[in-house]
Backbone as a ProteinNet text record, in pm:
[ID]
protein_1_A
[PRIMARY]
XXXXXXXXXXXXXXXXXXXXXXXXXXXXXXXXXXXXXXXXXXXXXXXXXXXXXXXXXXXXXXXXXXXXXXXXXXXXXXXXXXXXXXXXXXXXXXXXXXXXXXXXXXXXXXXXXXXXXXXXXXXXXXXXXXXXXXXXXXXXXXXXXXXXXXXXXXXXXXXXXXXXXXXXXXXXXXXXXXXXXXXXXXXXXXXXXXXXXXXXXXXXXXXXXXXXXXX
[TERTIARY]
-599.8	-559.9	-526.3	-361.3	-389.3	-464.6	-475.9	-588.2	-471.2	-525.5	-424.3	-576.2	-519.6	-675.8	-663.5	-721.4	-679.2	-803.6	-860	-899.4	-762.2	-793	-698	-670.7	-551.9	-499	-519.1	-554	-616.3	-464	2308.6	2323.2	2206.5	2108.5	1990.2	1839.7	1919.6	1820.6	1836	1936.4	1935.6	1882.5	1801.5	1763.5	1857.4	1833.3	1939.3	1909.3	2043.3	2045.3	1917.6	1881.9	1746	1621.4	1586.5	1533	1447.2	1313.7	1228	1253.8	1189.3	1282.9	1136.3	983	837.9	793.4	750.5	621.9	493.3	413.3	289.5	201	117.6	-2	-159.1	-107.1	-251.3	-203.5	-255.4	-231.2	-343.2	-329	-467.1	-483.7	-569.7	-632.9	-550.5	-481.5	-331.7	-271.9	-202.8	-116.5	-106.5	-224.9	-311.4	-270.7	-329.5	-337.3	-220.1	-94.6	30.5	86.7	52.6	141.6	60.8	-29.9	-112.7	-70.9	10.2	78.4	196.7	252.4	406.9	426.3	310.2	313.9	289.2	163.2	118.1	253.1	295.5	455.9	514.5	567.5	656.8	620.7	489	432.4	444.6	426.2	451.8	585.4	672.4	768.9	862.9	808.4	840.7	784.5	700.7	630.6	678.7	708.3	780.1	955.3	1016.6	1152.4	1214	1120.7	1196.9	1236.4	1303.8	1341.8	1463.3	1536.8	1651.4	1528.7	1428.9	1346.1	1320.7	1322.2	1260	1364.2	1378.3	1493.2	1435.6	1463.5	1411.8	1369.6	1463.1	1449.7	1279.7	1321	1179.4	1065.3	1079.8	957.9	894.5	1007.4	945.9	899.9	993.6	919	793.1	735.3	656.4	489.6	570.7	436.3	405.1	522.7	471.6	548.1	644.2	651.6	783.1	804.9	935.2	1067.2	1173.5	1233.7	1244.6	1266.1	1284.9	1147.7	1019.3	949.7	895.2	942.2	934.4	1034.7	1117.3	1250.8	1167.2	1075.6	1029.4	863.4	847.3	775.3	838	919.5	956	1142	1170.5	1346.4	1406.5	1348.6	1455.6	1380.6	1387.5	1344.1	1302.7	1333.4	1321.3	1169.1	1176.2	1041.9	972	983.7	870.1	816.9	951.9	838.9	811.5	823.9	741.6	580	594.4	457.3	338.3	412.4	342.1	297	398.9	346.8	232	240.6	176.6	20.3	34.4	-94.4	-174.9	-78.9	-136.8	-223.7	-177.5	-220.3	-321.5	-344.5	-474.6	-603	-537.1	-657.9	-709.3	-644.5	-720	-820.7	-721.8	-809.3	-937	-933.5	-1042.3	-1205.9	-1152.6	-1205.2	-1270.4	-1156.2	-1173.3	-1308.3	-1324.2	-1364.7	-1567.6	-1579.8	-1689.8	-1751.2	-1697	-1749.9	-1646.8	-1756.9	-1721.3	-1617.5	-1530	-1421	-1469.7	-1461	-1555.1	-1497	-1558.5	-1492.1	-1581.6	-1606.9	-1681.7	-1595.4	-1456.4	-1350.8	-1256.1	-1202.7	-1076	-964.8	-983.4	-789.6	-874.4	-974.2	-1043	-1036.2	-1107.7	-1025.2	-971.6	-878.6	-725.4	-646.3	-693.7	-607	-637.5	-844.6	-835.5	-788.1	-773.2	-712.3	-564.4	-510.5	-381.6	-311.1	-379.3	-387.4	-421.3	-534.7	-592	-478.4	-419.9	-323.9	-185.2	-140.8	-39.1	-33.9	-121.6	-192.5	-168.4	-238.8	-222.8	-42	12.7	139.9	216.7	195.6	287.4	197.9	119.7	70	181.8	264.9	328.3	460.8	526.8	639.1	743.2	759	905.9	871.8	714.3	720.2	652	643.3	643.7	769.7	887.1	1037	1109.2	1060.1	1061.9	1079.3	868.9	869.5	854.3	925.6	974.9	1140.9	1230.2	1352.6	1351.7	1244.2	1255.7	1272.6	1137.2	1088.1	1205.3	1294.1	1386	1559.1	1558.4	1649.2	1613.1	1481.6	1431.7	1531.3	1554	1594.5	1571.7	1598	1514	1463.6	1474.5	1433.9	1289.3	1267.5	1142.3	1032.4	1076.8	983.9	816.3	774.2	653	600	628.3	599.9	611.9	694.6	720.5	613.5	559.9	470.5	332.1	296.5	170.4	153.7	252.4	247.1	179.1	281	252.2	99.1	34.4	-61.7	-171.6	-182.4	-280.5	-280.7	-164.1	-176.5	-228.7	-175.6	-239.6	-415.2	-445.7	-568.5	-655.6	-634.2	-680.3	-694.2	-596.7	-552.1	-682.8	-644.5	-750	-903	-970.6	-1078.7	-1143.1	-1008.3	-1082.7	-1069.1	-980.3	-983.9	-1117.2	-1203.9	-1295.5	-1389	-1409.8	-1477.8	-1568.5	-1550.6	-1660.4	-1584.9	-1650.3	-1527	-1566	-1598.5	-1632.4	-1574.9	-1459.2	-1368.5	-1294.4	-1258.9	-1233.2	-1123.1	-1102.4	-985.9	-950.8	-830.5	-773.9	-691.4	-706.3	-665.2	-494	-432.2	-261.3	-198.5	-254.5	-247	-261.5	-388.7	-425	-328.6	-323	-209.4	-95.7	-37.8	94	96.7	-55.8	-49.5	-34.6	-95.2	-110.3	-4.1	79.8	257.9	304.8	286.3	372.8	327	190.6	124.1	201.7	194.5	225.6	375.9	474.7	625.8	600.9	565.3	581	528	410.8	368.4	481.9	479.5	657.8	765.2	789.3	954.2	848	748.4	703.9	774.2	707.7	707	823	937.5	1041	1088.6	1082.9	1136.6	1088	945.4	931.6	1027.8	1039.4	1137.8	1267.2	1255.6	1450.6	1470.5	1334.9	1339.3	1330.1	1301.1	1350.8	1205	1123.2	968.1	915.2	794.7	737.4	613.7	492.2	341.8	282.2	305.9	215.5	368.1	431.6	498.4	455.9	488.6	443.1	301.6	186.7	47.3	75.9	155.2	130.4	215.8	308.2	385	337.4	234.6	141	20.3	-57	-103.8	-108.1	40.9	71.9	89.6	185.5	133.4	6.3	-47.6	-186	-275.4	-270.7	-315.3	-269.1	-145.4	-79.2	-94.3	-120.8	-118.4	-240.7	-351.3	-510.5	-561.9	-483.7	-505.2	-556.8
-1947.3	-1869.2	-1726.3	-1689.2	-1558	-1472.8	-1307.7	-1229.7	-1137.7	-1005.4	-934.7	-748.9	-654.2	-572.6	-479.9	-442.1	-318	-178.1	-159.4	-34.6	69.7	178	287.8	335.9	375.5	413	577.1	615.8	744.6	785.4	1920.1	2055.3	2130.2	2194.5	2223.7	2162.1	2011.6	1878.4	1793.6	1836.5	1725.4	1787.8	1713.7	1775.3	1817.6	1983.5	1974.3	1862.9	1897.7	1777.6	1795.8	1672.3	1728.2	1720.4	1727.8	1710.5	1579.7	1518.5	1472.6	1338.8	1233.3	1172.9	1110.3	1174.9	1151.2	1225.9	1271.5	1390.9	1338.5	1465.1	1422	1410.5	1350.2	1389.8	1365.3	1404.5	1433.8	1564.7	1621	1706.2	1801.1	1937.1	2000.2	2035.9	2099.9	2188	2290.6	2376	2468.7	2346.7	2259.2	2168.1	2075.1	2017	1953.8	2070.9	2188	2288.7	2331.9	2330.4	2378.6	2238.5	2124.7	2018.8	1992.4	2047.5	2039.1	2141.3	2271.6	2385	2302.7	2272	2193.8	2117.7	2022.4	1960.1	2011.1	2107.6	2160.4	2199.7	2299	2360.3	2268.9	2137.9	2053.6	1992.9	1956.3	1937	2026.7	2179.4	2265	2314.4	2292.2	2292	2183.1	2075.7	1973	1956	2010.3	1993.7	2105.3	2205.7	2275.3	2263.9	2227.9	2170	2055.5	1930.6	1842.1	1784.2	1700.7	1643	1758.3	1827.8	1948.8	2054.2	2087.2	2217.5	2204.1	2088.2	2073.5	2068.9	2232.1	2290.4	2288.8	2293.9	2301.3	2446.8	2521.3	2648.3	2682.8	2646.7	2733	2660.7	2535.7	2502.3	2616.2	2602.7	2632	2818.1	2868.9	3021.8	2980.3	2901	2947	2869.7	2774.3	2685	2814	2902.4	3033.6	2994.6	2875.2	2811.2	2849.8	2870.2	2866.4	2780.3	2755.4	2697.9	2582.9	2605	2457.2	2426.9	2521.5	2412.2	2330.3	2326.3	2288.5	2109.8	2181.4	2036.1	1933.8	2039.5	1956.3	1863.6	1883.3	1824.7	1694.9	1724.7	1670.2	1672.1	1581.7	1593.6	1649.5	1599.1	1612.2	1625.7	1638.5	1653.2	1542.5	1443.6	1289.2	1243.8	1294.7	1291.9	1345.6	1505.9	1556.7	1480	1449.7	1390.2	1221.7	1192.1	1066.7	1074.3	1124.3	1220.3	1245.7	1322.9	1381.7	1262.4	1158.5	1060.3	976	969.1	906.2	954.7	1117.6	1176	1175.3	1142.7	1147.3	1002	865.7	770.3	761.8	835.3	830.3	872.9	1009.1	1002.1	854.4	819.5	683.2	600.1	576.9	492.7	558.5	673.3	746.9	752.8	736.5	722.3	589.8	472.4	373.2	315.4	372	387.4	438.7	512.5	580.9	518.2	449	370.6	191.3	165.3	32.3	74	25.4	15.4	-19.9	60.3	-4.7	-100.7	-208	-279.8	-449.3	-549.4	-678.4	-759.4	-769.1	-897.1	-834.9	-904.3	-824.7	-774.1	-866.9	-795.5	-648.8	-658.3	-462.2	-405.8	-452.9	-376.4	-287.4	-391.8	-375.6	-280.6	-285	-216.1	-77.8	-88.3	81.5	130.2	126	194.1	214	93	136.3	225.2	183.4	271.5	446.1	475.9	625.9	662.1	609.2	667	688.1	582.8	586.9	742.3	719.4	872.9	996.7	973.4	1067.6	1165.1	1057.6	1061.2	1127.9	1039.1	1101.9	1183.4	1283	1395.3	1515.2	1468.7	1548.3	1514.8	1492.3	1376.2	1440.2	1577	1651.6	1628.8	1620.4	1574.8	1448.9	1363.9	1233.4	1168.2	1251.3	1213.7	1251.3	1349.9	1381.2	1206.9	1229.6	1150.3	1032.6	969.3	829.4	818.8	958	948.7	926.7	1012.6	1028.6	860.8	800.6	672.3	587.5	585.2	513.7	535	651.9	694	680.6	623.8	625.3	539.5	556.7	480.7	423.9	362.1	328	456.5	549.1	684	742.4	633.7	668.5	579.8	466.7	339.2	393.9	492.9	489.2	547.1	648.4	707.1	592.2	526.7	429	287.5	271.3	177.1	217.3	385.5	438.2	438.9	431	468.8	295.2	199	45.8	30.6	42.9	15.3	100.5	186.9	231.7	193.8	150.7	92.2	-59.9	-112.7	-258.3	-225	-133.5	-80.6	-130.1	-30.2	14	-161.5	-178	-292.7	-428.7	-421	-526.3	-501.5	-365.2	-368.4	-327.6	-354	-367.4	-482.7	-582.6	-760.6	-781.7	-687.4	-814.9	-678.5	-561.4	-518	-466.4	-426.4	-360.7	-253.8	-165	-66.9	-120.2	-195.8	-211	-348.1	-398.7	-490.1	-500.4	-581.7	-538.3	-623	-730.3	-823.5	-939.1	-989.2	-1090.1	-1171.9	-1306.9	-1372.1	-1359.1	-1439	-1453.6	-1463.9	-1507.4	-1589.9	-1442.8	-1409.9	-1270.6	-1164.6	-1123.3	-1036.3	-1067.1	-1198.3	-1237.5	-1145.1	-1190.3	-1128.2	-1015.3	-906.6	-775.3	-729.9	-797.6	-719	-761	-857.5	-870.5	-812.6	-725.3	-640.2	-473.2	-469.8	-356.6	-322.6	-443.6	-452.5	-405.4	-470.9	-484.4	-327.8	-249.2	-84.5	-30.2	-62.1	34	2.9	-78.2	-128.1	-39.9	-60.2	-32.4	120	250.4	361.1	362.2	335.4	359	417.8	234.8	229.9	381.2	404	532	651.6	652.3	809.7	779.1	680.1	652.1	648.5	666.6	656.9	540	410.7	259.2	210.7	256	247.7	345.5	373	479.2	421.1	496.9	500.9	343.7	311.4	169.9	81.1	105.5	-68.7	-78.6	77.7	45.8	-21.2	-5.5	-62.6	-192.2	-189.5	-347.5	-463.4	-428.1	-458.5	-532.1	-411	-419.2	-514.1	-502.9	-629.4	-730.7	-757.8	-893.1	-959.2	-858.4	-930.7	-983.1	-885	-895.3	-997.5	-1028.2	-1133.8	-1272.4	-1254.4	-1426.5	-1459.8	-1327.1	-1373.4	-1396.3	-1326.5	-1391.1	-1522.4	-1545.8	-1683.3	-1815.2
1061.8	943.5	985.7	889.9	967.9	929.2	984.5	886.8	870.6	817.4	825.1	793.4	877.5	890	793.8	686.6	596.3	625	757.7	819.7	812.3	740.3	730.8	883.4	906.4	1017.8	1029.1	1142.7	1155.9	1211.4	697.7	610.8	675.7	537.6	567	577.9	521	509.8	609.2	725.2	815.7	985.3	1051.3	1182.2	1247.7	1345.8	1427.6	1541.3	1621.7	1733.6	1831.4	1869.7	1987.1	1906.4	1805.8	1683.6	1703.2	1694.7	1718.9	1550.6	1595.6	1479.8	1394.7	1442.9	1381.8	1374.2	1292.1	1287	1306.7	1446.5	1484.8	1413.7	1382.8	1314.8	1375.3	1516.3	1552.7	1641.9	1731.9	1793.3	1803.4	1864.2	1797.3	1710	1690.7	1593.8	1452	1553.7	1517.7	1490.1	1531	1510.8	1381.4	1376.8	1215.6	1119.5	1121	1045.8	1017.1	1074.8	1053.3	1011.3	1006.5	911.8	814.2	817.6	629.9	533.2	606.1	555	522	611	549.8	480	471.7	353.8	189.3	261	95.8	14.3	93.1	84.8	-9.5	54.7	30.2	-101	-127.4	-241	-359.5	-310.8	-442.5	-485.5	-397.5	-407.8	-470.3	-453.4	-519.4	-689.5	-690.7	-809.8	-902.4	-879	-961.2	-962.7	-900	-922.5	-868.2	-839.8	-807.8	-649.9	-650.7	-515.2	-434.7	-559.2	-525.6	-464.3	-512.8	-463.2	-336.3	-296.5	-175.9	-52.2	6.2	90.2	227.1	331.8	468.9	480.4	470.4	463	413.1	259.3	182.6	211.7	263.9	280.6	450.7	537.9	656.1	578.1	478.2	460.9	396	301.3	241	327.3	426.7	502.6	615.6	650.4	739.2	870.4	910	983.2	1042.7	1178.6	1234.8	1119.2	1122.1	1095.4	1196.7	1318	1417.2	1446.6	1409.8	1434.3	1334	1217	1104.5	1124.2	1160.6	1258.4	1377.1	1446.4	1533.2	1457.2	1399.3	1303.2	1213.2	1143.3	1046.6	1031.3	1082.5	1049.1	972.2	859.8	734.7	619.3	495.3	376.5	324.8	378.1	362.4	446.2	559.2	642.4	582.7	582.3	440.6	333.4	221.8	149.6	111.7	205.8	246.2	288.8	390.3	475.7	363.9	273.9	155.5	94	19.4	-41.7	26.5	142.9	255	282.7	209	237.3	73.1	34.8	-113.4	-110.3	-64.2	-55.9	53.7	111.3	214	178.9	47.8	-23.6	-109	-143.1	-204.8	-123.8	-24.5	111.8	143	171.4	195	77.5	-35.7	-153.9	-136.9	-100	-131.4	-26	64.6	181.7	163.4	61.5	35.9	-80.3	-172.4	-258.8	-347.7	-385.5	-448.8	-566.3	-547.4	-707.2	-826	-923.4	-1056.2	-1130.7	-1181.5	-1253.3	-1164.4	-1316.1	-1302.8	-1182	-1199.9	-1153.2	-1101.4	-994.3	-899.7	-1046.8	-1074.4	-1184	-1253.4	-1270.8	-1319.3	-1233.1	-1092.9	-1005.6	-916.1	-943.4	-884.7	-984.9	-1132.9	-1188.8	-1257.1	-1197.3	-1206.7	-1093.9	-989.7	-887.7	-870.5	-935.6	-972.7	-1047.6	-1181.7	-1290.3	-1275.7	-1218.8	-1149.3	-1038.4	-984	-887.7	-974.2	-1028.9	-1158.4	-1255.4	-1337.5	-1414.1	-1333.9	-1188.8	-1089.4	-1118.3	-1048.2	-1034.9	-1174.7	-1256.2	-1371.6	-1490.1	-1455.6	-1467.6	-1430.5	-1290.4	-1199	-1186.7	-1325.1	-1337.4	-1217.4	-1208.8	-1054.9	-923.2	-914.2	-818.5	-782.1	-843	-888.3	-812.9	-909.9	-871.1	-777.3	-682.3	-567.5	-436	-495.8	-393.4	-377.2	-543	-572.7	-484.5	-486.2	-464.1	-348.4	-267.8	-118.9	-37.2	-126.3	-47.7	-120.6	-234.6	-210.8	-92.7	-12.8	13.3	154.5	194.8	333.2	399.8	531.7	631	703	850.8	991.9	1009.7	1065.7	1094.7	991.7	889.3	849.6	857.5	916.2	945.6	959.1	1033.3	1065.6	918.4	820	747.3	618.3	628	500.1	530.6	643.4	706.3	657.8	643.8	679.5	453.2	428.1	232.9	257.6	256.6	275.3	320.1	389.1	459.3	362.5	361.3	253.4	140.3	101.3	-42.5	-80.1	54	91.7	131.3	199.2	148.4	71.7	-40.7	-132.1	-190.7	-266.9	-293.7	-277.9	-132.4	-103.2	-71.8	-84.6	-124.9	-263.4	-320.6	-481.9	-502.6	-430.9	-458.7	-465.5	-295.3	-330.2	-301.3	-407.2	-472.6	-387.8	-233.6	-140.5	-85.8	-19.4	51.8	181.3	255.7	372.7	446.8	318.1	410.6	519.7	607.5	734.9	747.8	654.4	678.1	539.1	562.4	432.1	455.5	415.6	396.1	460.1	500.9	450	306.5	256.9	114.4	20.2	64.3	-36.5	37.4	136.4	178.1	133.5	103.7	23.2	-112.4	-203	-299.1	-313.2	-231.4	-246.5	-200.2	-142.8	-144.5	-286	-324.4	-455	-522.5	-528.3	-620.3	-558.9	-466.9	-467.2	-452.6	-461.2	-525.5	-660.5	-711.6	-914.8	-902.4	-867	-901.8	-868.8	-734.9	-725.9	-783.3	-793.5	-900.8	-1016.7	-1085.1	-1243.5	-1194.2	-1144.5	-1080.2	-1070.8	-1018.6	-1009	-1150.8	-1260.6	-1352.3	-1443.8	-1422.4	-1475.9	-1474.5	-1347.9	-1271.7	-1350.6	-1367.5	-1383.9	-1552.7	-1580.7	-1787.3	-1817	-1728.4	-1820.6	-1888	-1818.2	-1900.7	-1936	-2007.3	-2037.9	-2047.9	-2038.8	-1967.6	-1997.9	-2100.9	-2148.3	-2108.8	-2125.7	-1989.4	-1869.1	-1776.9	-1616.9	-1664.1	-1717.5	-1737.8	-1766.8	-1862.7	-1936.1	-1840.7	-1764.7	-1639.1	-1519.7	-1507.3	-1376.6	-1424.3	-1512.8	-1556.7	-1580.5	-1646.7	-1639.5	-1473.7	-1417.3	-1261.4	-1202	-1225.1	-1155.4	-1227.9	-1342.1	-1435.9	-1334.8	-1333.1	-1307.3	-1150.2	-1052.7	-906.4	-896	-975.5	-940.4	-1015.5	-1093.1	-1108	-1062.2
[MASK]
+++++++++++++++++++++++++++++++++++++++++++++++++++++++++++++++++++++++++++++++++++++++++++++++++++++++++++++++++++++++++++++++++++++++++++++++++++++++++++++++++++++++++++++++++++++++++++++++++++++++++++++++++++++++

C-alpha cells in the first residue's frame, strides 16, 4: 500500500538576467530575517491594494532591501506572493502540529480547519486576491513554492481526518481524497475572488464535498 508522509517540510516584475529562479529559505540568521522582511512587505502591500500593489520596487523599499537582492531572493512578484501564501499555510501546519483539531468526526474536522483558514482569508479580501491571482498565474518556475502551499494543506487536511496532530502517514486512497478536498477549497476560493460565490456557497460547497468523499 502506498503511504504518502504529511510531516511539514522545514518589466519591474520580472527577474533580471542571472537572477536565481528559488528563493532560499534557509540560510543564516540575517538571511531568514531579511526574507521574513520581504515577505511581511509583500503581504502589506498586498493587503492594502491588491495583486497591482505588489511592485518589486516597493516591496524591496519598504522590506529595507537592495533591489537585486530582493531578485536574488525571489524572481518575480509571482515568487513573492506565492512564498507568502505558502507562509501563511505553514502557520496552520504548525498549529496543526501543537494540538488536536476540534470537532467529534473527520467531516467536523476537516471543515473547521478549512473553514478558520477560509474566514482567515476573506477577512483580507486584496490580499486574498493577490494571492489567489498569483497561485493561478504560477508557472514551472514556481514548482517548489506551489509544491510547499500543496503539501501543507495536504497537512493540515490529513491530521484533522484522523483527528491527532501526530500523524506521520496515509493511506493512497485517503491521499486521493485530500486532493480532491483540497481542489473543491481552491476552485470554492477562487470562485470567491472572481464574485461567482459569496461566503455561505464556498461553505456550503466545501461541505457537500467533504460530506460525499468521507462516505
Amino acid at each position: 500500500m502506498t503511504s504518502v508522509s504529511t510531516e511539514p517540510r522545514n518589466t519591474d516584475d520580472a527577474a533580471p538576467t542571472g537572477a536565481q529562479t528559488s528563493a532560499p529559505t534557509g540560510g543564516s540568521a540575517a538571511q531568514r530575517e531579511r526574507r521574513r522582511r520581504i515577505l511581511d512587505a509583500t503581504i502589506s502591500l498586498a493587503a492594502e491594494g491588491g495583486f497591482d500593489a505588489v511592485q518589486m520596487r516597493a516591496v524591496a523599499e519598504q522590506a529595507e532591501v537592495a533591489l537585486g537582492t530582493l531578485y536574488r531572493y525571489f524572481p518575480s512578484k509571482i515568487h513573492l506572493l506565492v512564498s507568502a501564501l505558502a507562509r501563511e499555510f505553514t502557520k496552520d501546519v504548525d498549529r496543526s502540529a501543537i494540538r488536536a483539531t476540534p470537532g467529534e468526526t473527520a467531516h467536523e474536522r476537516i471543515m473547521y480547519v478549512l473553514n478558520r483558514r477560509t474566514r482567515a482569508l476573506q477577512k483580507q479580501p486584496k490580499l486574498t486576491e493577490a494571492l489567489v491571482r498569483a497561485f493561478m498565474f504560477a508557472d514551472q518556475s514556481v514548482t517548489g513554492e506551489i509544491h510547499e502551499v500543496g503539501t501543507s494543506l495536504t497537512t493540515v487536511i490529513a491530521r484533522a481526518m484522523h483527528g491527532t496532530p501526530t500523524l506521520g502517514e496515509v493511506t493512497e486512497e485517503e491521499a486521493a481524497i485530500i486532493r480532491i478536498i483540497s481542489d473543491v477549497w481552491l476552485s470554492a476560493l477562487i470562485s470567491w475572488v472572481t464574485g461567482r460565490m459569496d461566503e455561505k456557497d464556498v461553505e456550503k460547497s466545501i461541505d457537500v464535498a467533504v460530506r460525499l468523499l468521507l462516505r
